[in-house]
C-alpha positions as YAML, in Angstrom:
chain: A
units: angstrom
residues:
- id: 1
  name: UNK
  ca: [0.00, 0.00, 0.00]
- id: 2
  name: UNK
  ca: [3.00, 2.30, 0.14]
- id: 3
  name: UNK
  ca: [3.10, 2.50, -3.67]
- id: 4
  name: UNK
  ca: [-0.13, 4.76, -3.22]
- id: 5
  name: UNK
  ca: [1.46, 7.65, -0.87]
- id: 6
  name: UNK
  ca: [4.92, 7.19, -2.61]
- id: 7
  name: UNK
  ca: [3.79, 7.26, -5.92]
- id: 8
  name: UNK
  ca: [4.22, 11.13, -7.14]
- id: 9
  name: UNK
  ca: [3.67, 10.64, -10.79]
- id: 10
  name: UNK
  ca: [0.12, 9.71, -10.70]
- id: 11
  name: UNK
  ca: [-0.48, 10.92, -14.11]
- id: 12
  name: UNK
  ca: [2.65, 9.79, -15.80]
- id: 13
  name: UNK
  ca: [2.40, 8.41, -19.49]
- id: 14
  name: UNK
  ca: [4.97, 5.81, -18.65]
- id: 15
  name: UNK
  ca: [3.04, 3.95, -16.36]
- id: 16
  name: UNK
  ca: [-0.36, 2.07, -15.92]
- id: 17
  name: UNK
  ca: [-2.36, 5.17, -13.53]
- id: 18
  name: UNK
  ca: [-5.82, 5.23, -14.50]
- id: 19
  name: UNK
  ca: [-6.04, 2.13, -16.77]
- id: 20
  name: UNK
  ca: [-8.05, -0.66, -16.72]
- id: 21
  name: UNK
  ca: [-6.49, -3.86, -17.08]
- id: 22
  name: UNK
  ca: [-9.12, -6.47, -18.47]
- id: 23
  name: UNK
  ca: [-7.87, -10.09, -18.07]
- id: 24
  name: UNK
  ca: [-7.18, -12.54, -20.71]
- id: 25
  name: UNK
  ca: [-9.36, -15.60, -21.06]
- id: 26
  name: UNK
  ca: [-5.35, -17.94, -20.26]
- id: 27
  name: UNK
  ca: [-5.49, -15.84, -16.78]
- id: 28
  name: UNK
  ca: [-4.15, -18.84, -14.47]
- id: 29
  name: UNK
  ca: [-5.28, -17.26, -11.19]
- id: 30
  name: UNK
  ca: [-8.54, -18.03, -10.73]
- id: 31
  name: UNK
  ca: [-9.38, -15.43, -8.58]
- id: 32
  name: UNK
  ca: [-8.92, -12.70, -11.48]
- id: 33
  name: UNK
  ca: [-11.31, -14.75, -13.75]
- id: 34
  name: UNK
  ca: [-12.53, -11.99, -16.29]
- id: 35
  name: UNK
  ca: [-11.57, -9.50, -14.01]
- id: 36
  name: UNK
  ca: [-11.59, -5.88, -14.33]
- id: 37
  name: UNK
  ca: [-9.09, -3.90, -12.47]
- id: 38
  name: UNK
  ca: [-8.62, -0.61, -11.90]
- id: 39
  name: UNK
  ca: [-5.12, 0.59, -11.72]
- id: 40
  name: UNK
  ca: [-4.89, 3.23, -8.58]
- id: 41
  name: UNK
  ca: [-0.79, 3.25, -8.91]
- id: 42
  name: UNK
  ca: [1.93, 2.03, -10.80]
- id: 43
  name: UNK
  ca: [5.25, 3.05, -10.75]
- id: 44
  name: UNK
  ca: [8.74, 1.03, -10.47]
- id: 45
  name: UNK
  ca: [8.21, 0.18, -7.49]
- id: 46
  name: UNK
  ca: [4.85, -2.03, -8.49]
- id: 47
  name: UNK
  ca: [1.16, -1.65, -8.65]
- id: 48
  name: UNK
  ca: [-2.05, -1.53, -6.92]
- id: 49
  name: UNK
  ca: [-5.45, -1.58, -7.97]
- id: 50
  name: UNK
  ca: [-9.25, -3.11, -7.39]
- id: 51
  name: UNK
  ca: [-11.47, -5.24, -9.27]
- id: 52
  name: UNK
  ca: [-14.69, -3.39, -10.17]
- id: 53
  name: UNK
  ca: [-16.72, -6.38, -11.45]
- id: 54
  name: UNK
  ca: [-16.62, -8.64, -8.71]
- id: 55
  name: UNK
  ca: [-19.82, -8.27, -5.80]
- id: 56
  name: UNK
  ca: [-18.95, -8.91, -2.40]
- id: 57
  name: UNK
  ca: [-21.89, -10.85, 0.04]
- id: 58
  name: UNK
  ca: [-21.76, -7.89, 2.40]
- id: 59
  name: UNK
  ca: [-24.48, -5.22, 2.04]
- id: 60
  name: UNK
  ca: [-23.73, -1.44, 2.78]
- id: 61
  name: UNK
  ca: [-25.85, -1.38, 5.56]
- id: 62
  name: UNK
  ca: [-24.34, -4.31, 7.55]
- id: 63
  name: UNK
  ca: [-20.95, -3.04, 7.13]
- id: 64
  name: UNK
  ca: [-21.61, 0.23, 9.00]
- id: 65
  name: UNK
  ca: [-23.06, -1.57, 11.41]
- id: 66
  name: UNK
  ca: [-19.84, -3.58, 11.97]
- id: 67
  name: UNK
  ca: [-17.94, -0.65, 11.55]
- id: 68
  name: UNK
  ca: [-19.81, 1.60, 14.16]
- id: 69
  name: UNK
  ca: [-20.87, 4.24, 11.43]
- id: 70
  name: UNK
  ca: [-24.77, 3.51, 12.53]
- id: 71
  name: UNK
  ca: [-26.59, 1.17, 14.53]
- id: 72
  name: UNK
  ca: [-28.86, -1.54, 13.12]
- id: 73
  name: UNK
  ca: [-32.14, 0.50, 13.21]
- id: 74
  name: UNK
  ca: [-30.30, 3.11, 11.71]
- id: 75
  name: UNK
  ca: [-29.36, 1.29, 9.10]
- id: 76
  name: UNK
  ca: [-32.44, -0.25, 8.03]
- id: 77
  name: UNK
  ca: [-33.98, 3.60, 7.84]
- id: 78
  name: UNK
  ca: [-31.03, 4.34, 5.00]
- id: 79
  name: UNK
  ca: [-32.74, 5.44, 1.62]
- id: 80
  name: UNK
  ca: [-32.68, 2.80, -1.26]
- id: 81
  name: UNK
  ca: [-29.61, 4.59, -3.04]
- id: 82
  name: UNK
  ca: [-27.62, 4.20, 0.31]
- id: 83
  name: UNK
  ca: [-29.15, 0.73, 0.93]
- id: 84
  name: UNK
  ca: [-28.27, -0.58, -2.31]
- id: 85
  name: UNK
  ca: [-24.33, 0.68, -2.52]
- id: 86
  name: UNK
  ca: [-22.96, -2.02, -3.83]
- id: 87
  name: UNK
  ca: [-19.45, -3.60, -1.99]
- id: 88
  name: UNK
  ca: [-17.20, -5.10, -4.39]
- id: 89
  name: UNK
  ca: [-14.45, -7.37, -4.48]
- id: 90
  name: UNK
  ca: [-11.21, -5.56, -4.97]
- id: 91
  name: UNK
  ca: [-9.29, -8.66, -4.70]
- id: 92
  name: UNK
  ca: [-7.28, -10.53, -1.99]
- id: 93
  name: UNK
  ca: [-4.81, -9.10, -0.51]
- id: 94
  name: UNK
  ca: [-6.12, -7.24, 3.13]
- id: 95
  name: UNK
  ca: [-9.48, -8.21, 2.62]
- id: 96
  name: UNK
  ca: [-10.48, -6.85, 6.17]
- id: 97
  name: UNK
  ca: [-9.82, -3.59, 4.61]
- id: 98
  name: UNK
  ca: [-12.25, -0.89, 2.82]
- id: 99
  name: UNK
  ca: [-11.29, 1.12, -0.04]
- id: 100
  name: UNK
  ca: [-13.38, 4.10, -1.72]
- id: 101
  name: UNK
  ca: [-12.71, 5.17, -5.56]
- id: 102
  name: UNK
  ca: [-14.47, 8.13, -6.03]
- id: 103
  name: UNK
  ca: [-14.87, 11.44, -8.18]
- id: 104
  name: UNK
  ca: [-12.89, 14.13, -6.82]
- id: 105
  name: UNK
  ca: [-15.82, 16.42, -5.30]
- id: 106
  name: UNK
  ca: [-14.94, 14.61, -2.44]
- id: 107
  name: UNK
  ca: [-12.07, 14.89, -0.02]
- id: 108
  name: UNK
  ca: [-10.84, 14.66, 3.08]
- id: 109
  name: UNK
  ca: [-7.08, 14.54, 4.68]
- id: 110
  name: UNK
  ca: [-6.76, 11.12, 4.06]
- id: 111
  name: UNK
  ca: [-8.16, 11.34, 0.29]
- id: 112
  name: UNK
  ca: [-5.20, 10.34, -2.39]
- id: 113
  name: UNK
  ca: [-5.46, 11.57, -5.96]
- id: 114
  name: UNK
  ca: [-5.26, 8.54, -8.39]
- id: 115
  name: UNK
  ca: [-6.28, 10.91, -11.63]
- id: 116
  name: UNK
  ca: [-7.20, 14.28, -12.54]
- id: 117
  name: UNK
  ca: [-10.23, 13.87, -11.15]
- id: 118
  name: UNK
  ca: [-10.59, 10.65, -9.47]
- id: 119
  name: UNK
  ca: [-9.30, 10.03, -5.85]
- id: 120
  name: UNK
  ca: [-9.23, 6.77, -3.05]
- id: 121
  name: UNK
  ca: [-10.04, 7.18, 0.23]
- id: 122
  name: UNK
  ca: [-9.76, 4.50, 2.50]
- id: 123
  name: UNK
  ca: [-10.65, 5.87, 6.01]
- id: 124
  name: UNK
  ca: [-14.62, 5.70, 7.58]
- id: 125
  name: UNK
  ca: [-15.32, 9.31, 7.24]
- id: 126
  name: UNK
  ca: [-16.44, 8.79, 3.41]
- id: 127
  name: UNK
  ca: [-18.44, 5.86, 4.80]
- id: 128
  name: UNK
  ca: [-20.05, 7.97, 6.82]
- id: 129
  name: UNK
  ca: [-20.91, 10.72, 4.40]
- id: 130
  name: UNK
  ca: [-21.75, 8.72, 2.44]
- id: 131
  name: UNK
  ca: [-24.59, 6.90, 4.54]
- id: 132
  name: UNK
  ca: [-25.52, 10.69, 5.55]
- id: 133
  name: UNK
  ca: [-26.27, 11.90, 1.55]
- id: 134
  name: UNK
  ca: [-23.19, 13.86, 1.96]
- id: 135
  name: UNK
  ca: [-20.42, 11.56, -0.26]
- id: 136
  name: UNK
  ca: [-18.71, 11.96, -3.85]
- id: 137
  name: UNK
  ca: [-21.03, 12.00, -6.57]
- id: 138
  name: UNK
  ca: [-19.43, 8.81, -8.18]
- id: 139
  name: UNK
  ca: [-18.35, 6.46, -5.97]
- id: 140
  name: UNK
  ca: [-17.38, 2.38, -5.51]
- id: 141
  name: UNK
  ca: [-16.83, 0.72, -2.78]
- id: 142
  name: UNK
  ca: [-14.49, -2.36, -2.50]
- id: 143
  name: UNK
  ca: [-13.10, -4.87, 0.10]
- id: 144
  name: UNK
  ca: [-9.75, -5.58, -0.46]
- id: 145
  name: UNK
  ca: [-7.12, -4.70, -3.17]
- id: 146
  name: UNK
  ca: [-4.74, -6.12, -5.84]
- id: 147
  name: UNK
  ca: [-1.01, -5.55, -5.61]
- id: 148
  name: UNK
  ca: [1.89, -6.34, -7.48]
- id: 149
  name: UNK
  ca: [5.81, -6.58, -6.65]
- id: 150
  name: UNK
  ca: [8.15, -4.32, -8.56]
- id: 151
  name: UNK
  ca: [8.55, -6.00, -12.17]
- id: 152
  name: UNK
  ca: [5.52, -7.87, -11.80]
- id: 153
  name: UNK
  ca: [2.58, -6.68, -13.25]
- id: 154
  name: UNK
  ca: [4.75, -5.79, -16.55]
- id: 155
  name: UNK
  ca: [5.47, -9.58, -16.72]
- id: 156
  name: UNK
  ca: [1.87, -10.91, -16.12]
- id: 157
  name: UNK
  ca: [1.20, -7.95, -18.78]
- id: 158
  name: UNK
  ca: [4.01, -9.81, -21.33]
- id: 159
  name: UNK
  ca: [2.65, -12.73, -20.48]
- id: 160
  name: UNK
  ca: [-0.63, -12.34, -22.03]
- id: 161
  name: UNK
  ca: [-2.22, -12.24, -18.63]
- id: 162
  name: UNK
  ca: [-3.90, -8.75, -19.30]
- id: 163
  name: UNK
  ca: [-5.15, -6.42, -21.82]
- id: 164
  name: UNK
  ca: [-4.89, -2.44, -20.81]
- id: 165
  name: UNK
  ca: [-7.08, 0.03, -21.94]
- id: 166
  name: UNK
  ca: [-7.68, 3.72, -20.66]
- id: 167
  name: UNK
  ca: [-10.30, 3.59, -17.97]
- id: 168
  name: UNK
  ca: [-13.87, 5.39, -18.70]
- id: 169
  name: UNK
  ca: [-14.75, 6.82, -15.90]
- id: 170
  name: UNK
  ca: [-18.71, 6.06, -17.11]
- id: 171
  name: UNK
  ca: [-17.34, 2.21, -16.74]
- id: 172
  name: UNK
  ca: [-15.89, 3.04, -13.65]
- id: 173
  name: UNK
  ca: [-18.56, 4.00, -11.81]
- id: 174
  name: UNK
  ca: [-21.86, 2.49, -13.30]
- id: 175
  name: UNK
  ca: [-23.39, -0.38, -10.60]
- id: 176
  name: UNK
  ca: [-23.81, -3.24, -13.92]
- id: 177
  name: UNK
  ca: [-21.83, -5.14, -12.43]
- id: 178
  name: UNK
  ca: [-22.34, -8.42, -14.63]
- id: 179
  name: UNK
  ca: [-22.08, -7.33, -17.73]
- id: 180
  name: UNK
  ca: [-18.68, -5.17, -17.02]
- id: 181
  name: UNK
  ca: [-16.46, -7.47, -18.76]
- id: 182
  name: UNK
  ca: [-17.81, -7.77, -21.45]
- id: 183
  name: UNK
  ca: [-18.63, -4.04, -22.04]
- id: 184
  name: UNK
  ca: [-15.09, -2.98, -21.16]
- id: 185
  name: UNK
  ca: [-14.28, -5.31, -23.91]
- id: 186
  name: UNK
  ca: [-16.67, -3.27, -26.02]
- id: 187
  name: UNK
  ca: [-15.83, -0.08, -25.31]
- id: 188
  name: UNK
  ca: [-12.34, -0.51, -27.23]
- id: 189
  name: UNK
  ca: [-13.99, -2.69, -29.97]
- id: 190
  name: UNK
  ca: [-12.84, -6.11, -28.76]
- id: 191
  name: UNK
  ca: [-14.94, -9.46, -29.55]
- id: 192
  name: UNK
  ca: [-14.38, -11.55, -26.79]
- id: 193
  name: UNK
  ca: [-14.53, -14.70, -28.97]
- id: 194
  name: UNK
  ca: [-11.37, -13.57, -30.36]
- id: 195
  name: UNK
  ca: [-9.84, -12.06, -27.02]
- id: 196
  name: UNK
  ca: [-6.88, -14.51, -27.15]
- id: 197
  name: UNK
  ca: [-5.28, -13.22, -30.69]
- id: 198
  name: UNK
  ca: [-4.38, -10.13, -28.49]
- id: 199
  name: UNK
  ca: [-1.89, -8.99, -25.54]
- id: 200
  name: UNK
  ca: [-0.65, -5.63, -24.10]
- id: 201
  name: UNK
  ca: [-2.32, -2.40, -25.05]
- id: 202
  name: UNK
  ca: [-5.56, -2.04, -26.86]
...
């Protein structure tokens, strides 16, 4: 998670910031099955980013009841839109943990830029303004994140593990959760069917 507060070229052509990287149909970890990943940093140091496509169990309501935010009768009383915030899957490392990608009229102390206008905060206070009407105007929530060693998203990448593409923030955001695969795909004019004739960049 250091890669986040060290990483000071957040915008920089030569890496992987604010990409998606879409993964190949030969992907041998199972847990990134036709994954979707949003990259929050990259630098040489490695990468970090969170699946956007995967749902978790966990409703919105019951985890700010675990976390304290509200109590249970609270909860129940939040309005549909609050109710129905989807938690996602960002994917398994420090799954305990809670990470918010959200558009940038947002922020707090704690809140790190990831894009010109997109930032991560990972501390309750969104939670909490968020559960009060008072959050970002696009936000996902995820459990967990994806990381990478120095060296070793670029080989995964050489691999044929993953396809990048620039990340639309429409994408991003939107709660369709299912079908985000294979729109991403779509987006950059990709049949899936013939997914496998291509690696690296689309």
């Amino acid at each position: 998670m250091d890669i986040l507060r060290h990483n000071r070229r957040p915008h920089s052509g030569g890496f992987l910031n604010d990409q998606f990287l879409i993964a190949m149909p030969g992907m041998k970890d199972e847990r990134f099955s036709r994954a979707v990943i949003y990259v929050c940093a990259h630098s040489e140091e490695g990468a970090m980013g969170l699946i956007i496509n995967q749902a978790q169990q966990m409703r919105f309501p019951d985890l700010l009841v675990q976390l304290g935010v509200m109590d249970e009768t609270s909860a129940i009383r939040l309005p549909p839109q609050t109710r129905d915030f989807q938690v996602r899957n960002g994917g398994p490392v420090d799954r305990s943990r809670g990470f918010v990608l959200h558009s940038d009229d947002y922020r707090v102390d704690s809140s790190l830029p990831v894009a010109e206008d997109i930032c991560l905060t990972a501390t309750v206070d969104i939670l909490r303004a968020i559960s009060k009407g008072r959050g970002p105007r696009h936000a996902l929530m995820a459990l967990g994140y994806s990381g990478w060693g120095a060296g070793q998203l670029e080989r995964e990448i050489i691999e044929n593990g993953w396809l990048t593409c620039p990340a639309n923030p429409d994408l991003l955001f939107d709660t369709d959760i299912d079908r985000k695969y294979d729109r991403v795909l779509a987006s950059i004019g990709i049949d899936q069917g013939r997914l496998s004739h291509f690696a690296g960049h689309a």
